[in-house]
Backbone as CSV, one residue per row, in Angstrom:
resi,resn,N_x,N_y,N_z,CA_x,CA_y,CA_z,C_x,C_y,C_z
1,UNK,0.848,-1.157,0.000,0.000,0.000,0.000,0.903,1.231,0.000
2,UNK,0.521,2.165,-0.750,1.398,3.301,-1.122,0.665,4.704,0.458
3,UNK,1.800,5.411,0.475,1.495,6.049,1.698,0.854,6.767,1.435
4,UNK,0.151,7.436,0.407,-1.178,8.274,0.340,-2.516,7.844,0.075
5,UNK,-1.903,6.709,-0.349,-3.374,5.492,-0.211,-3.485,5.176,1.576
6,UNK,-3.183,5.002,2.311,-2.416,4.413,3.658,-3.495,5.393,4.008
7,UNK,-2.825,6.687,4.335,-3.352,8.031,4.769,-4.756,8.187,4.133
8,UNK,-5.086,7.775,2.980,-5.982,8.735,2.598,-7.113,7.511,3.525
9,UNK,-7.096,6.126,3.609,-7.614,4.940,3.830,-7.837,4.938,5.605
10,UNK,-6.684,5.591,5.945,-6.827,5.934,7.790,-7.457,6.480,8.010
11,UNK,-7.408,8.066,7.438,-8.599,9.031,7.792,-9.890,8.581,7.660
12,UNK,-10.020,7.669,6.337,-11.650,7.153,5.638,-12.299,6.918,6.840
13,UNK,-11.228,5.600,7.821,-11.735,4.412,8.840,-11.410,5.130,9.820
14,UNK,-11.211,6.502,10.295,-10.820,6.864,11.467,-9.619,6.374,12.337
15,UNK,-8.703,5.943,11.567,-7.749,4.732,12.374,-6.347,4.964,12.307
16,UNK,-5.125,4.724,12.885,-3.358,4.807,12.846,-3.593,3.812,11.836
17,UNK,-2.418,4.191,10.930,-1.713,3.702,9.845,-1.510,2.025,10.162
18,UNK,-0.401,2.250,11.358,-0.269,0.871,11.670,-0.837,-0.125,11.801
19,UNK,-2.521,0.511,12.626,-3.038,-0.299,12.840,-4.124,-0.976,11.663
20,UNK,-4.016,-0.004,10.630,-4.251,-0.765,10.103,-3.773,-1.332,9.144
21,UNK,-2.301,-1.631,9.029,-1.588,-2.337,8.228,-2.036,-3.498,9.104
22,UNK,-1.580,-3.879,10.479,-1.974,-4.845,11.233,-2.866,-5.953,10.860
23,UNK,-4.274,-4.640,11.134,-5.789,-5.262,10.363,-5.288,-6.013,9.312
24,UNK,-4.965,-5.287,8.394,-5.174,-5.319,6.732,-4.457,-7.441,6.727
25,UNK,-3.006,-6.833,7.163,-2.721,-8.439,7.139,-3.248,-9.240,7.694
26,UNK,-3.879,-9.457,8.808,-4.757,-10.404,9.696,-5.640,-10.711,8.350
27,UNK,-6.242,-10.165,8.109,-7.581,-10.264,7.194,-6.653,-11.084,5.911
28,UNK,-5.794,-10.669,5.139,-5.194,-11.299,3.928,-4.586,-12.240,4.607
29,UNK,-4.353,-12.964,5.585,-4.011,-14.097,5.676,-2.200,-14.295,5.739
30,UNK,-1.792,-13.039,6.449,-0.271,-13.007,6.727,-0.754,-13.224,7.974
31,UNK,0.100,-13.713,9.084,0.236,-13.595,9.968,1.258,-12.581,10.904
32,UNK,1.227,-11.928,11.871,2.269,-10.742,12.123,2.978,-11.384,12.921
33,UNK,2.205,-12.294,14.044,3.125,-12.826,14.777,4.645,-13.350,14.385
34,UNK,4.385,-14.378,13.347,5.361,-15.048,12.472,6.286,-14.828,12.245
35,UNK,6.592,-12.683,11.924,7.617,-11.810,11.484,7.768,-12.484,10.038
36,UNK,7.711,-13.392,9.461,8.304,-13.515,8.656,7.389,-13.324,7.620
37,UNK,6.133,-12.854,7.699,4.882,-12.505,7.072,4.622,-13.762,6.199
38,UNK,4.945,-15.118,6.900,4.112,-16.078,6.337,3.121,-15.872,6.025
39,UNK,2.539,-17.169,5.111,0.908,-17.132,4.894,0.507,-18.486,5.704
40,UNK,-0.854,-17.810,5.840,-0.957,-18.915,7.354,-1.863,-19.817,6.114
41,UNK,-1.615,-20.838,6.220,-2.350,-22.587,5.205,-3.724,-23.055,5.931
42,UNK,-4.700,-22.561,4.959,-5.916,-23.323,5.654,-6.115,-24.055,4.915
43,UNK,-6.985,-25.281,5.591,-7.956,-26.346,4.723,-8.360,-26.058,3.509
44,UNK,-8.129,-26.951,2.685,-8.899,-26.563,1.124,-10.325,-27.481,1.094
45,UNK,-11.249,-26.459,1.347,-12.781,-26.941,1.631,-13.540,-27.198,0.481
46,UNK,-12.580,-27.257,-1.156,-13.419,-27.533,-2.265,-12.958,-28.718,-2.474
47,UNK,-13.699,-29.414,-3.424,-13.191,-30.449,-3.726,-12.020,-30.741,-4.994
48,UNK,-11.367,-31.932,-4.997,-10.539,-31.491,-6.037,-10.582,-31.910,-7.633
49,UNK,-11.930,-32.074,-7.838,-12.167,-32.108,-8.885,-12.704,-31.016,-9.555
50,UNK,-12.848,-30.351,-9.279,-13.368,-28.904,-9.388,-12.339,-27.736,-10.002
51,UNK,-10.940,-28.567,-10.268,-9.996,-27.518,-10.175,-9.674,-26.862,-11.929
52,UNK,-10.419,-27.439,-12.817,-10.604,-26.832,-13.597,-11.533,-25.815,-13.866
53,UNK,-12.501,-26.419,-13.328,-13.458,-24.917,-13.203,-12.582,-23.530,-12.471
54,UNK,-11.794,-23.895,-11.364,-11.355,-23.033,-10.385,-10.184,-22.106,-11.574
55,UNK,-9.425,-22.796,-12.352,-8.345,-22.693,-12.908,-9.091,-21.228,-14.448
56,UNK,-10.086,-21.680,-15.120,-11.232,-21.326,-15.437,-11.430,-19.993,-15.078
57,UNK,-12.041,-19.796,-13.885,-12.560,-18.720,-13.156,-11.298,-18.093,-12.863
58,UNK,-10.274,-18.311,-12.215,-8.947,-17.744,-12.234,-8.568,-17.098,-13.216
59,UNK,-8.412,-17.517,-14.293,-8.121,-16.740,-16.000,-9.200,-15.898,-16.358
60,UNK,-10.441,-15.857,-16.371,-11.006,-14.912,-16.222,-11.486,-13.497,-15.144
61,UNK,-10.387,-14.073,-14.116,-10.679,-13.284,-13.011,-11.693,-12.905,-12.285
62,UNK,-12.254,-14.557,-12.162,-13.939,-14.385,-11.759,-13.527,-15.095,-10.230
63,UNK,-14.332,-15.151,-9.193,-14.380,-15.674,-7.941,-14.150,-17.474,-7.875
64,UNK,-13.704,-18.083,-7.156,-14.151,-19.341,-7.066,-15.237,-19.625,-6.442
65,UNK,-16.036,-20.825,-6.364,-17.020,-21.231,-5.813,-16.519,-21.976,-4.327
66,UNK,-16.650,-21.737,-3.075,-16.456,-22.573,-2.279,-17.600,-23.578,-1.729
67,UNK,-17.250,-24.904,-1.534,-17.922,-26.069,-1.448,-18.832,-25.680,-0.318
68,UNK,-19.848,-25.904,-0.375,-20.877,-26.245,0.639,-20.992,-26.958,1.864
69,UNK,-20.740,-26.265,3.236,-20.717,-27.398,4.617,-21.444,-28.425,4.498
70,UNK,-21.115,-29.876,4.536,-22.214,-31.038,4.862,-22.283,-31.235,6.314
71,UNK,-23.644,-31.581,6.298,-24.161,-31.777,7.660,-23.351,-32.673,8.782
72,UNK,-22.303,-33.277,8.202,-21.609,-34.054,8.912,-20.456,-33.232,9.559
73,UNK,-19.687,-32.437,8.690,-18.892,-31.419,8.886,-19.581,-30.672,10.094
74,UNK,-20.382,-30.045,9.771,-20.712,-29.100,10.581,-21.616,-29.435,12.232
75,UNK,-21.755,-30.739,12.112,-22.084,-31.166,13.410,-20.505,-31.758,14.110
76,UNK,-19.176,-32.349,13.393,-17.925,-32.709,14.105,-17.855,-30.682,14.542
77,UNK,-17.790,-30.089,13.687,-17.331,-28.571,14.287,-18.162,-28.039,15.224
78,UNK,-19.090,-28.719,15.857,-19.940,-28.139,16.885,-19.388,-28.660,17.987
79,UNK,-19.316,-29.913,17.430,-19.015,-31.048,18.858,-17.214,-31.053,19.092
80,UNK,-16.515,-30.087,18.490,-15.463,-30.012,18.625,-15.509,-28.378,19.357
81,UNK,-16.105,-27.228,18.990,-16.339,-26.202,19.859,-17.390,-26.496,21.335
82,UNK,-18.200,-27.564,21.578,-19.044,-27.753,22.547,-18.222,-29.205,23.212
83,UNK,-16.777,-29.084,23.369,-16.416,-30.740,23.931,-17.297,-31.105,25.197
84,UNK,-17.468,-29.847,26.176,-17.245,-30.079,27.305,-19.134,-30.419,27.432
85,UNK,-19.853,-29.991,27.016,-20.934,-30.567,27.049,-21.484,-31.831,26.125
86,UNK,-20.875,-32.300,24.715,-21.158,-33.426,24.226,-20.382,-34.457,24.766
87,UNK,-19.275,-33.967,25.917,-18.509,-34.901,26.387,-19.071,-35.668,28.025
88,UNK,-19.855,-34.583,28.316,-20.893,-34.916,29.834,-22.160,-35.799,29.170
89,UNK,-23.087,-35.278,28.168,-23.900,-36.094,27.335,-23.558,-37.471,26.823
90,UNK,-22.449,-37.396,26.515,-21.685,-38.608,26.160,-21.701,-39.654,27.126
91,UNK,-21.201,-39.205,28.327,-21.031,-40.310,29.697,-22.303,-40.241,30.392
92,UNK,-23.284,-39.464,30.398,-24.923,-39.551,30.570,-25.064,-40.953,30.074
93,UNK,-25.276,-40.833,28.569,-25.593,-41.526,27.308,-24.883,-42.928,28.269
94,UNK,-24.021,-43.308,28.114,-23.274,-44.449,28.360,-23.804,-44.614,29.745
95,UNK,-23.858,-44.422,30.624,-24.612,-44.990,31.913,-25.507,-45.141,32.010
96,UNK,-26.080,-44.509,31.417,-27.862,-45.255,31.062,-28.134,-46.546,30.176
97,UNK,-27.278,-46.155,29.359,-27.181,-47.587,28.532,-26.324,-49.051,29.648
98,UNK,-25.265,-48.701,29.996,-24.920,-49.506,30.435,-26.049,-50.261,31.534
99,UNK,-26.868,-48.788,32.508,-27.250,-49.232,33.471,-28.756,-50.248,32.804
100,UNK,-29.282,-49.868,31.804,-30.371,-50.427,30.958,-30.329,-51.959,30.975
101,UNK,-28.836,-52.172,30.514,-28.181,-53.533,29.976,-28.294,-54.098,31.351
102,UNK,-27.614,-53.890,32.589,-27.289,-54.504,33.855,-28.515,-54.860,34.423
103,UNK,-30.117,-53.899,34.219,-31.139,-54.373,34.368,-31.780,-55.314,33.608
104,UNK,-31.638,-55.364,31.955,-32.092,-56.148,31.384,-31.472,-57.812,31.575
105,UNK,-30.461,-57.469,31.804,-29.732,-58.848,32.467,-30.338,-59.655,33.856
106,UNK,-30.582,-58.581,34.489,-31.081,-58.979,35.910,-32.147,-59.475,35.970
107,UNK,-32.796,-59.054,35.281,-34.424,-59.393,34.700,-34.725,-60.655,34.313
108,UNK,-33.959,-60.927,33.033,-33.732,-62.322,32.754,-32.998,-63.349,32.961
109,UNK,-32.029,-62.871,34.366,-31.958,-63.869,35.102,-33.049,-64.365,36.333
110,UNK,-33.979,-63.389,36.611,-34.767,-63.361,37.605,-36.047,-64.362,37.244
111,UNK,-36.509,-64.059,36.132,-37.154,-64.926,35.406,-36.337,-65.810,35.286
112,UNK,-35.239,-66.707,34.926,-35.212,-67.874,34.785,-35.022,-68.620,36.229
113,UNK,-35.030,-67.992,36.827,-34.699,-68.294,38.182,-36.451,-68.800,38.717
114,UNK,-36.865,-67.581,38.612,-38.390,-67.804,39.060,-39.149,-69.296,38.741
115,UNK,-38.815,-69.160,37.138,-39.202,-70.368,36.115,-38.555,-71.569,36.663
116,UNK,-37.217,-71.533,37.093,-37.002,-73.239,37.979,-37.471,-73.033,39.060
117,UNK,-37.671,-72.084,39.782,-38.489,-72.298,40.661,-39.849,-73.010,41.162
118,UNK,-40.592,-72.681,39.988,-42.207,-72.854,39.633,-41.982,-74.536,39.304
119,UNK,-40.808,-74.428,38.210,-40.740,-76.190,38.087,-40.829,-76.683,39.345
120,UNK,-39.585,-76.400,39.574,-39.231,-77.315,41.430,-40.634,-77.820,41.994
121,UNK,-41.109,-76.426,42.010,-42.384,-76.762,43.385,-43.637,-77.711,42.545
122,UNK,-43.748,-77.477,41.322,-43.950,-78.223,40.811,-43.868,-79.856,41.028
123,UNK,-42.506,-80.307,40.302,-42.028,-81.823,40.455,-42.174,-81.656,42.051
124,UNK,-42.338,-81.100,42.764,-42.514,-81.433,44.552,-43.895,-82.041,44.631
125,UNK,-44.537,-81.088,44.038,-45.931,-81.117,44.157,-46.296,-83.152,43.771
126,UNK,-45.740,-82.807,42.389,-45.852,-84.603,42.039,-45.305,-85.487,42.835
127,UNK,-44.304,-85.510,43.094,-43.691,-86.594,44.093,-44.342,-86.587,44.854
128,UNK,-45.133,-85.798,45.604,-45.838,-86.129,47.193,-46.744,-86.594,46.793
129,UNK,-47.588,-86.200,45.537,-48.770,-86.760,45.333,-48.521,-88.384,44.849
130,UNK,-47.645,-88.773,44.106,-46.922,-90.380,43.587,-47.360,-90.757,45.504
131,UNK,-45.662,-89.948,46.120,-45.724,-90.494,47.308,-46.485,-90.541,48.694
132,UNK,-47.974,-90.295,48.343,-49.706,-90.577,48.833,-49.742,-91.733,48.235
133,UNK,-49.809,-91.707,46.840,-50.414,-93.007,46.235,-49.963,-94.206,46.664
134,UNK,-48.560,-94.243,46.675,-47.734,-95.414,47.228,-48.416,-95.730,48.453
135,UNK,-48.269,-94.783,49.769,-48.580,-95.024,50.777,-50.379,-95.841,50.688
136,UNK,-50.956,-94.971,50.396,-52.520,-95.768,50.458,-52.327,-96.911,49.748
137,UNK,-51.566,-97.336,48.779,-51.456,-98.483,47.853,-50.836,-99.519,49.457
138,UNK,-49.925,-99.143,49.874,-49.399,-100.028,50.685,-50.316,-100.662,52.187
139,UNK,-50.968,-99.262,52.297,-51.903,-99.325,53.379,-53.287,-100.294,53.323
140,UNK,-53.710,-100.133,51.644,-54.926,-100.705,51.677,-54.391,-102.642,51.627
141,UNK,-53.077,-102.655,51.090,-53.052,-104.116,50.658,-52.369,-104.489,51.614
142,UNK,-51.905,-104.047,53.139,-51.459,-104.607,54.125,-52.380,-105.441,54.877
């Protein structure tokens, strides 16, 4: 930026020069920290088949198109800015389930338990009644 562009661009925004050289690079993607006015490398969010179109639009000096968030994307970037609550939901989630399972287990051991039970008293029930019959059998033919 030439210094009467600078000046004429400070006064516009009300602002020091510096600061907004500062701005200016933050926004274009230098970094200041760096000193070395790297360019800071982001994700390439298009796809790469697309790069003729991109190449295309480049030579004509038209915009590129950037790809569209999918719903999958944009729910990992939630749950990556919200750890600390999909991460409490998370262990909710899992103790209920677990605790679900430890009941459903209990359950159907309780029932099978019950169920030999019912047999048991059952075959009890028969044997005493056999072992009546015997007895009166023995009683009447003594």
């Amino acid at each position: 930026m030439m210094a009467a562009d600078l000046t004429s661009v400070s006064e516009h925004r009300r602002s020091q020069p510096p600061k907004l050289i500062r701005e200016s690079a933050r926004r274009s993607g230098l970094d200041s920290d760096q000193g070395d006015g790297e360019r800071i490398v982001h994700a390439d969010t298009r796809p790469r088949m697309d790069w003729p179109e991109d190449l295309r639009r480049f030579l004509k000096n038209e915009s590129s198109q950037p790809m569209h968030l999918t719903p999958g994307y944009r729910f990992w970037k939630m749950v990556g800015r919200n750890r600390l609550w999909f991460g409490a939901l998370t262990t909710i989630g899992t103790i209920l389930i677990v605790g679900l399972v430890a009941v459903t287990i209990a359950l159907t051991r309780e029932r099978t338990a019950r169920g030999e039970a019912v047999a048991q008293k059952n075959l009890a029930r028969r044997e005493a009644a056999r072992s009546e019959q015997v007895t009166r059998f023995h009683e009447e033919n003594a």
